[in-house]
C-alpha positions in Angstrom: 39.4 67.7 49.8 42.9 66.6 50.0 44.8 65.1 47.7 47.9 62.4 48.0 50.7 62.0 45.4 52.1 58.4 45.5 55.3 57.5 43.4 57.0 54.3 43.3 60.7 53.9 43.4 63.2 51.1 42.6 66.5 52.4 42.2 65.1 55.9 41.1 68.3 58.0 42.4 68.8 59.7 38.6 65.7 60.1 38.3 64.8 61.8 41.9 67.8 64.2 41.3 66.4 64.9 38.1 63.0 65.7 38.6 61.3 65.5 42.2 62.0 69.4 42.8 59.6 70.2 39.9 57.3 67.6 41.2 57.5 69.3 44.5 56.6 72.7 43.2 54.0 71.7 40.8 52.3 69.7 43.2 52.6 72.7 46.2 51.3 75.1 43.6 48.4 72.2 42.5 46.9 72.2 46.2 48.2 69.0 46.6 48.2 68.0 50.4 51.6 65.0 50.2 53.5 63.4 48.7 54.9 59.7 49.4 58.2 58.3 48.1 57.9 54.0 48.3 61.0 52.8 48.0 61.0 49.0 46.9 64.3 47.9 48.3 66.7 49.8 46.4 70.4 49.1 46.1 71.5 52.5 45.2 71.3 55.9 47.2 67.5 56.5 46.6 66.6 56.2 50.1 69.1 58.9 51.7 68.1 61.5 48.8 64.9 61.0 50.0 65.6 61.5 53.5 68.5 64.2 53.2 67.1 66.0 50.4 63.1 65.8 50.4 62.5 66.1 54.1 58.8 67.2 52.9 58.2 64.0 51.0 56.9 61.3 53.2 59.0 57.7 52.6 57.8 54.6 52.6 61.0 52.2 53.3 60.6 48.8 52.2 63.2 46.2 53.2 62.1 43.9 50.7 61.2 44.1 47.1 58.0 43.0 46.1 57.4 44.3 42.7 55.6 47.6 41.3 51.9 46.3 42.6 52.6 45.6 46.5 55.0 49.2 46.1 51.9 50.5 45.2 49.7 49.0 47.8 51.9 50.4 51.1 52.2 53.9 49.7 48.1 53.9 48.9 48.1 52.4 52.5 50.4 55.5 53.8 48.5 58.1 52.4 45.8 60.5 53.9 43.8 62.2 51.4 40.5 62.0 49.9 42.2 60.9 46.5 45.1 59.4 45.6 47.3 60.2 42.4 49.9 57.9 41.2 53.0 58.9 39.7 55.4 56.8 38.2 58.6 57.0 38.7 59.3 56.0 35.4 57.5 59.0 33.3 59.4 61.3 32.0 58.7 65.2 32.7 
């Protein structure tokens, strides 16, 4: 059974720096197949960490914001396993 890791970003640069790397090796450790990075428009540099820094995570760029829900959506959408696991950006580790 695989399982997907979905987080939702809006401006989340501090909080990528901060925390994805444990993400990352929790989840590798967890047996967790991916993870996907949706990116709701942001105006800061969240979308080139993700791509210089987190080649492993899979990014969903969207050119528009459309709010926490529809972020959501595409990244569900995106991902491949059997169940999905929603982490948000927001929580604290």
């Amino acid at each position: 059974m695989k399982l997907s890791l979905v987080i939702p970003y809006w401006n989340g640069a501090e909080k990528i720096k901060k925390h994805l790397r444990g993400v990352i090796e929790i989840a590798n450790k967890s047996g967790i197949s991916e993870i996907i990075a949706c990116d709701d428009a942001s105006t800061d540099e969240t979308v080139e960490i993700l791509k210089n820094e987190f080649p492993e995570v899979i990014l969903v760029e969207r050119k528009i914001n459309g709010g926490f829900s529809s972020n959501v959506n595409d990244g569900v959408e995106c991902a491949t396993g059997d169940l999905i696991l929603l982490l948000n950006s927001d929580a604290d580790l």
